[in-house]
C-alpha positions in Angstrom: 108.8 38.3 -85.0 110.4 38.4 -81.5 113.5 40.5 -81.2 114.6 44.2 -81.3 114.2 46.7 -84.4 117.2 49.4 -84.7 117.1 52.0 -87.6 120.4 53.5 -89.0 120.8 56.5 -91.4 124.5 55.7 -92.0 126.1 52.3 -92.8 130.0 51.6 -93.6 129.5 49.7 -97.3 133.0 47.5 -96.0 131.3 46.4 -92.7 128.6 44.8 -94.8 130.8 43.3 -97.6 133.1 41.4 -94.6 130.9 39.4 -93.9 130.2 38.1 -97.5 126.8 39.1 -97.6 124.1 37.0 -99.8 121.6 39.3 -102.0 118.2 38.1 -103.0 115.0 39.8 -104.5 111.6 40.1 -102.6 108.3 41.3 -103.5 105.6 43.1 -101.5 104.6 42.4 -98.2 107.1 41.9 -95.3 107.4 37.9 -94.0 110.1 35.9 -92.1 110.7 32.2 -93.1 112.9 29.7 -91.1 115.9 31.2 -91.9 115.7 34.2 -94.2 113.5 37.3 -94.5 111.6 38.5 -97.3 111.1 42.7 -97.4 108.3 44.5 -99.8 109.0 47.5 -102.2 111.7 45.0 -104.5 114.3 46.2 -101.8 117.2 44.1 -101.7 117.7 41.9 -98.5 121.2 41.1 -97.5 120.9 37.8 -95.2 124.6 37.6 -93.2 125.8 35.6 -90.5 129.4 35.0 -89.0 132.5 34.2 -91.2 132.0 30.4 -92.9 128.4 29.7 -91.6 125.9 28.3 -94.2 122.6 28.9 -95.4 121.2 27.3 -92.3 123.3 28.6 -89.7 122.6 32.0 -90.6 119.2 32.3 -88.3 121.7 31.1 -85.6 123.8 34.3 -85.5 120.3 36.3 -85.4 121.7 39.2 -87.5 119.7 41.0 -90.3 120.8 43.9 -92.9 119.0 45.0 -95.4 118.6 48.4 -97.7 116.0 50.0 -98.7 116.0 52.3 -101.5 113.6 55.2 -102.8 111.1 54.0 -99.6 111.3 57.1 -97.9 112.4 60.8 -98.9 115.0 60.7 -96.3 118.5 59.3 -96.4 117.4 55.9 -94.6 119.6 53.2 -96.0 119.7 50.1 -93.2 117.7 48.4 -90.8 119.1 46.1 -88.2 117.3 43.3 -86.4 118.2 41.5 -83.5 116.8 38.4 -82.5 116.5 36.1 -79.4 119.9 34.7 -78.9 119.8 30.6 -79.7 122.3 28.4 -78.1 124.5 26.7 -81.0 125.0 23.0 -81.1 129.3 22.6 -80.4 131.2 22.3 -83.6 134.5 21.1 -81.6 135.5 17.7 -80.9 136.8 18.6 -77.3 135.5 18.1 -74.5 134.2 20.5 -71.4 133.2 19.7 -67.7 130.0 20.8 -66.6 127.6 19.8 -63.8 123.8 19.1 -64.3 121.1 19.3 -62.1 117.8 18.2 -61.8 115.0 19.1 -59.4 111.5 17.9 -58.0 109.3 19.6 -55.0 108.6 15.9 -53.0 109.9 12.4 -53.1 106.1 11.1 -54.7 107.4 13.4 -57.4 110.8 11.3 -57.8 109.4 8.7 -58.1 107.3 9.8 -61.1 109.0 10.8 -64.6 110.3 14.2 -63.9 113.6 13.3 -62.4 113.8 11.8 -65.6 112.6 13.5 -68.1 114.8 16.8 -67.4 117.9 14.8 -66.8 117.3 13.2 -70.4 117.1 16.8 -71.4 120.0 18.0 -70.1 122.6 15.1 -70.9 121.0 15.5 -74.5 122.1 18.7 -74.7 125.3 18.1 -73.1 125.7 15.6 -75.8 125.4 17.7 -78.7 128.0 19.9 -77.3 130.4 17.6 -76.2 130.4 18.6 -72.4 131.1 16.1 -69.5 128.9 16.0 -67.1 128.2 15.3 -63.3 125.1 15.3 -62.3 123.2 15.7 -59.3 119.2 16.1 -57.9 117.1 16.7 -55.2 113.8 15.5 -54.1 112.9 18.6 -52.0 111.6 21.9 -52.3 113.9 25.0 -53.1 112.1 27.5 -51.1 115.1 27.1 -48.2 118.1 26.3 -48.6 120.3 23.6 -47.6 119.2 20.7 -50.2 121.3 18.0 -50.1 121.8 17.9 -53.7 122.3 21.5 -54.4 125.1 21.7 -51.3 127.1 18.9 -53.1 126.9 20.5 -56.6 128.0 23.8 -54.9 130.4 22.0 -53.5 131.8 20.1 -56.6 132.0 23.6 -58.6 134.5 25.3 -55.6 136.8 21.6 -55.9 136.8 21.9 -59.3 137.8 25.4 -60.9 138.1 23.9 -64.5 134.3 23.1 -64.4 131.9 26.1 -64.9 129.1 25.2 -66.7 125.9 24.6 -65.1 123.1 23.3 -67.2 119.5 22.9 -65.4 116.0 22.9 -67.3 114.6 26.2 -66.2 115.1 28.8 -63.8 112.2 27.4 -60.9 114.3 24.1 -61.0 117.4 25.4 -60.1 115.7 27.8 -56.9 113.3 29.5 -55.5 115.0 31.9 -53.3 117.9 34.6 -53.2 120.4 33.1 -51.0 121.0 30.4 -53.8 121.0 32.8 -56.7 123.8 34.5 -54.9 125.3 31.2 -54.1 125.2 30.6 -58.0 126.3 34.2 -58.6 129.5 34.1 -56.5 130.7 30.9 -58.1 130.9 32.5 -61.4 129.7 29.5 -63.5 127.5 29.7 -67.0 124.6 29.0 -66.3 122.6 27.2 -69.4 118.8 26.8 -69.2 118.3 24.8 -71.2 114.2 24.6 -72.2 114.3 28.1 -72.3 117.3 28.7 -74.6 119.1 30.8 -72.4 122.7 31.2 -70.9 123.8 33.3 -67.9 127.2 34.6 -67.4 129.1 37.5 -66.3 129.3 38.6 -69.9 125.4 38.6 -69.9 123.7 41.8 -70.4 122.0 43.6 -68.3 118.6 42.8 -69.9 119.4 39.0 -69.6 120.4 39.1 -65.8 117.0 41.2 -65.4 114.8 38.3 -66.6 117.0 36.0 -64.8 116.3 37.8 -62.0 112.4 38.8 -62.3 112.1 34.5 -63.2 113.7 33.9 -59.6 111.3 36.6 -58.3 107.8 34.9 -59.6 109.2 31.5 -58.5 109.9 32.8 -55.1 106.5 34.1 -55.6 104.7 31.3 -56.7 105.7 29.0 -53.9 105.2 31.7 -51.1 101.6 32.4 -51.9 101.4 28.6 -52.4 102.1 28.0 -49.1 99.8 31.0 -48.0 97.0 29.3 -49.8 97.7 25.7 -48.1 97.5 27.3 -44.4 94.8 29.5 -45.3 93.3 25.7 -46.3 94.6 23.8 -42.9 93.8 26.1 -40.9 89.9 26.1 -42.0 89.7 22.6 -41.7 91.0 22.7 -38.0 88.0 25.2 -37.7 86.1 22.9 -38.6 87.2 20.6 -35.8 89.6 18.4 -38.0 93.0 17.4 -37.7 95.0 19.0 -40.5 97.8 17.1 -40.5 99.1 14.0 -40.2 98.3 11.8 -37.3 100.5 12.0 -34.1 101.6 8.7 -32.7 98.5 7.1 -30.8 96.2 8.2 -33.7 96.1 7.0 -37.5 94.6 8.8 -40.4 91.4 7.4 -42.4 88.9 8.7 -44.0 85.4 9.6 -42.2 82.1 8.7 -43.7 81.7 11.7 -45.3 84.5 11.4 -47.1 86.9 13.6 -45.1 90.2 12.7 -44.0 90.1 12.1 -40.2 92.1 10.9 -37.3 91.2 7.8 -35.0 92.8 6.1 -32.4 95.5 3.5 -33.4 94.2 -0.1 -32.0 98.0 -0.9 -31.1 100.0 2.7 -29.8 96.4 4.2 -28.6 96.4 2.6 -25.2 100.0 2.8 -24.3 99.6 6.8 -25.0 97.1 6.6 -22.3 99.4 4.4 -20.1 101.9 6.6 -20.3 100.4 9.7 -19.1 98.5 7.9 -16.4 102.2 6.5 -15.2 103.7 10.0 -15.7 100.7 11.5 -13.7 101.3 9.9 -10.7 104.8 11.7 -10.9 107.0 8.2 -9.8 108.8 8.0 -13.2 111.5 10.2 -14.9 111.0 11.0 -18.6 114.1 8.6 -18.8 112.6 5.9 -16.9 108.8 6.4 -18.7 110.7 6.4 -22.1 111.9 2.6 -21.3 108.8 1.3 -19.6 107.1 2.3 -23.2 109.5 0.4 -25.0 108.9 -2.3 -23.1 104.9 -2.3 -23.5 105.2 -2.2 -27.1 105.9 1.9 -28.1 107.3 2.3 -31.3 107.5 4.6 -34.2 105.1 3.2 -36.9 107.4 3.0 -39.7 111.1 2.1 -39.0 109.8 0.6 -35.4 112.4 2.0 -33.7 112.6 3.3 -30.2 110.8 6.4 -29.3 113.4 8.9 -27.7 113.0 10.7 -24.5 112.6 14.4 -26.5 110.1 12.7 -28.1 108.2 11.3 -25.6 108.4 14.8 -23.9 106.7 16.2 -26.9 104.3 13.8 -26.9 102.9 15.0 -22.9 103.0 18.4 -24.2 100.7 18.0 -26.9 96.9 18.8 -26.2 95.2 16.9 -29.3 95.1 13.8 -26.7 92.7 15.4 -24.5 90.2 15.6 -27.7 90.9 19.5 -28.6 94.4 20.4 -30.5 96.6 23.3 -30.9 97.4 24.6 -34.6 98.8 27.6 -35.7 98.9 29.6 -32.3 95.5 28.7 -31.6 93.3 26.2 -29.7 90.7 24.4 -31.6 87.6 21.7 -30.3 88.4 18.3 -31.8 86.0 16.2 -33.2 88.3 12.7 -32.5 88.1 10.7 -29.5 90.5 12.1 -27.0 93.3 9.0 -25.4 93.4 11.3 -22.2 91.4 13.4 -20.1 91.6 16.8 -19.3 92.5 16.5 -14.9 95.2 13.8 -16.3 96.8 16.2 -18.7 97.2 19.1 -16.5 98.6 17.1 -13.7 101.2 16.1 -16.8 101.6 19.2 -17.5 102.1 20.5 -13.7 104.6 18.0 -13.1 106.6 18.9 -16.2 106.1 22.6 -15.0 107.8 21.7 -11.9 110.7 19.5 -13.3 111.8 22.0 -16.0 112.2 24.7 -13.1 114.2 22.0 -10.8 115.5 18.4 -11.3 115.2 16.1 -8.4 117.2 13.0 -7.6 115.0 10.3 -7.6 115.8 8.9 -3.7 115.1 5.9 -1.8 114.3 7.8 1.1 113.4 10.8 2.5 115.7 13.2 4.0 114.6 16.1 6.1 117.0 18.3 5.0 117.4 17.5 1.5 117.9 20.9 -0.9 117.6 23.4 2.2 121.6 23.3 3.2 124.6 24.5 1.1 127.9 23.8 1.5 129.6 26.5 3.2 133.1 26.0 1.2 132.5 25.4 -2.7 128.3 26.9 -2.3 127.2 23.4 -3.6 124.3 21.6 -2.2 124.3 19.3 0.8 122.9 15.8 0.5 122.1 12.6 2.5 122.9 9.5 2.7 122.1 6.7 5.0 125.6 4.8 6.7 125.1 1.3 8.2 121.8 1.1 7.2 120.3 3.7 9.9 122.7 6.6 10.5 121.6 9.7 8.4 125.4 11.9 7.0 125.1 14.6 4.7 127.8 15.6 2.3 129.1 18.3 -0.8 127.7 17.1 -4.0 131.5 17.9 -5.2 129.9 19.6 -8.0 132.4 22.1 -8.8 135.4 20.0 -7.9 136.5 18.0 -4.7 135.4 19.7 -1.4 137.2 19.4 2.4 133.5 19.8 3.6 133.6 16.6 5.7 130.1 14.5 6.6 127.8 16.3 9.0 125.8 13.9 11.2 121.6 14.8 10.7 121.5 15.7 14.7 124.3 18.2 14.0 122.0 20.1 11.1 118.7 19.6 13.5 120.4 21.3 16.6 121.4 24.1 14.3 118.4 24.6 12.7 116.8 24.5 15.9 119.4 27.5 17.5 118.1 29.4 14.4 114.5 29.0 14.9 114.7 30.1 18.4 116.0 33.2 17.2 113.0 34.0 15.6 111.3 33.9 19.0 109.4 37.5 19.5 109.8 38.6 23.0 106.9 39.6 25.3 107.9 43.0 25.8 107.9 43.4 22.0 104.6 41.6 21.4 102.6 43.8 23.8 104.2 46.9 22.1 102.9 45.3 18.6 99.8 44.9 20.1 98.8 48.1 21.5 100.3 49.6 18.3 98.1 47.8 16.6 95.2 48.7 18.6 96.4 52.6 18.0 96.7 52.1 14.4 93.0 50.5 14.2 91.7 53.6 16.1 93.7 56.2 14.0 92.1 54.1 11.0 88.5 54.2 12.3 88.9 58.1 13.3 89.9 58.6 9.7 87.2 56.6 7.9 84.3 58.0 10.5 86.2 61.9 9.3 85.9 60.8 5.6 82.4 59.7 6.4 81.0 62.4 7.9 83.0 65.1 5.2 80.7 63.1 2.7 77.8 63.4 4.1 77.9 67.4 4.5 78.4 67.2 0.9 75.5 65.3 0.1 73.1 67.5 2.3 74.8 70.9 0.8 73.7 69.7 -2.9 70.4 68.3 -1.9 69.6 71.9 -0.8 70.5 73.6 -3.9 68.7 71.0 -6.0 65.5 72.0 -3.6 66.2 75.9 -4.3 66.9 75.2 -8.1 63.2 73.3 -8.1 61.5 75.6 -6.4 63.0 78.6 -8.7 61.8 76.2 -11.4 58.1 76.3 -10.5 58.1 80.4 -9.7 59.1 80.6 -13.1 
């Protein structure tokens, strides 16, 4: 029998006889039936259970006293056990709010019978206890949080203050991490699980909210080393030169003749991904412009055929598994799949990229000298050009950081002060023949030093090959 065993040596006669207690005789040998219990030595049993139950509701209250009389020399007169609490079925014909919710780890799984099954569960229940409820479900796993589902439940229990009952099929259902038992916690509501015959409350005892608690621990558990165990899987397969996940646009996934899943390239997106690095390559087209010239050629997402975004099409030039190797998991693995790419194409990509994310050029129509070298000496802004009457080169303030007085500059204005500034930089003779022969000093000073250096080192060498000589000749003389 499950449950707890507590002995008394004293009982109070009139707490017994409250509860109208029901006496039968038992022979030898200690068994429990469905709903009474049958104790050896022709004691007497006393089966009770709360004021007005019946025969059959009396395993419901879970409460045992019996005496036993001339068992032991000592004054022991009761025992008292305690069983698992059951849930009772609602006697009342009014009727409670409560919210239900159902859970599955992936939308394959939704679509299956487990959706269904616990939510036939838990409106069964609900029935028999006349509870009204609202339900909701999510398709997702409950290692993070922020399920749809979940949020809207949460946020149905705050609206409605009247309502706080929860009933959900078992603890792992309901989550898999700590943030949303706290969630659960701070809202206060009874929480009914209802497979496992067990409700949760604020009037639970401490033993209850332990195995709550140790339930949410080996659920956290169990999906944590779950998803130790599927990397620890991937990440052998991309050791062995396979793609472990699913196929980036450009590829397709299939199944190789050995019978292991593969990538190959897709007959349709394959060539444009190779297009498109070859036009980014030769650096005349923004991620903007290269994003639109794909849509053009064909370049859509597989499923909803939708246009492919710039920030997607960025990721796409960043990713190495079109040169034939791939990056997974912080490291670089040799593929085994036909690269779209080569290698020179990608790294000029990948220079260009470089270059762009450190600085954002305009693109121009035409070249202007000066273009990014002169600031605007009011507002700090840069200075750029632009072509007047078809052949007259001005420069202006951007305007950047509001509206500028700078007026236009003519281009011979900016080369005639460039020029003044560069001739500044003219060294004079006088100065160039005192570089010089300081040079020609330092040189000499240098060579004195390394000839000093030199010649210290080789004094050294002679003064040791002497003393190995003496220490030899020692040697022989004995």
């Amino acid at each position: 029998m499950r449950g707890k065993l507590r002995l008394w040596r004293r009982c109070n006669p009139q707490d017994a006889a409250r509860h109208n207690p029901t006496t039968t005789r038992c022979n030898i040998g200690a068994r429990l039936l469905r709903n009474r219990v049958t104790l050896g030595c022709a004691g007497r049993v006393r089966v009770i259970g709360p004021p007005g139950s019946s025969r059959n509701e009396k395993d419901t209250a879970a409460y045992l006293l019996y005496g036993i009389r001339g068992l032991t020399s000592g004054n022991l007169k009761h025992m008292h056990i305690r069983r698992k609490q059951f849930i009772p079925a609602a006697t009342s014909n009014v009727t409670c709010k409560a919210v239900l919710y159902a859970r599955v780890s992936s939308k394959e799984q939704e679509l299956g019978y487990s959706i269904a099954a616990q939510q036939e569960l838990l409106r069964r229940y609900a029935s028999e206890r006349n509870l009204a409820v609202e339900e909701f479900s999510d398709a997702e796993t409950a290692k993070t949080v922020g399920r749809p589902g979940f949020s809207a439940m949460v946020a149905y229990l705050r609206k409605h203050p009247d309502c706080r009952v929860l009933l959900v099929e078992k603890p792992d259902r309901l989550s898999r991490n700590f943030k949303d038992c706290a969630t659960i916690d701070e809202l206060g509501v009874e929480v009914h699980f209802v497979k496992q015959n067990f409700i949760l409350s604020k009037q639970s005892r401490s033993s209850d909210k332990l195995t709550y608690g140790l339930n949410v621990l080996l659920a956290k558990h169990y999906i944590d080393n779950l998803s130790e165990e599927v990397q620890k899987g991937l990440r052998t397969k991309a050791a062995q030169t396979l793609w472990p996940s699913f196929a980036p646009l450009g590829y397709v996934n299939t199944v190789g003749a050995d019978g292991k899943k593969i990538i190959v390239p897709d007959p349709v997106l394959g060539p444009i991904v190779t297009k498109l690095f070859e036009w980014y390559a030769s650096g005349e087209y923004s991620l903007k412009a290269l994003a639109k010239k794909a849509y053009e050629e064909g370049f859509r997402f597989r499923k909803s055929q939708g246009k492919v975004p710039v920030t997607t099409l960025h990721k796409i030039l960043r990713k190495r598994i079109y040169t034939g190797d791939f990056d997974y998991g912080g490291a670089t693995y040799e593929g085994s799949h036909k690269p779209l790419v080569t290698r020179e194409v990608w790294e000029r990509v990948q220079e260009i990229l470089d270059g762009r994310h450190d600085r954002k050029h305009r693109k121009v129509t035409h070249d202007f000298v000066y273009s990014g070298m002169v600031r605007c000496g009011h507002c700090g802004c840069s200075l750029v050009g632009e072509v007047k009457k078809g052949r007259y080169v001005y420069y202006h303030c951007t305007g950047y950081r509001g509206k500028c007085p700078e007026p236009y500059t003519r281009e011979e204005v900016l080369k005639q002060q460039f020029a003044t500034r560069l001739r500044a930089l003219i060294v004079p003779p006088a100065v160039l023949d005192w570089l010089k022969s300081e040079l020609v000093e330092s040189d000499r000073t240098e060579q004195a030093a390394r000839a000093e250096a030199l010649r210290r080192q080789q004094m050294d060498e002679k003064r040791l090959e002497a003393r190995l000589e003496v220490l030899y000749e020692d040697r022989l003389d004995g």
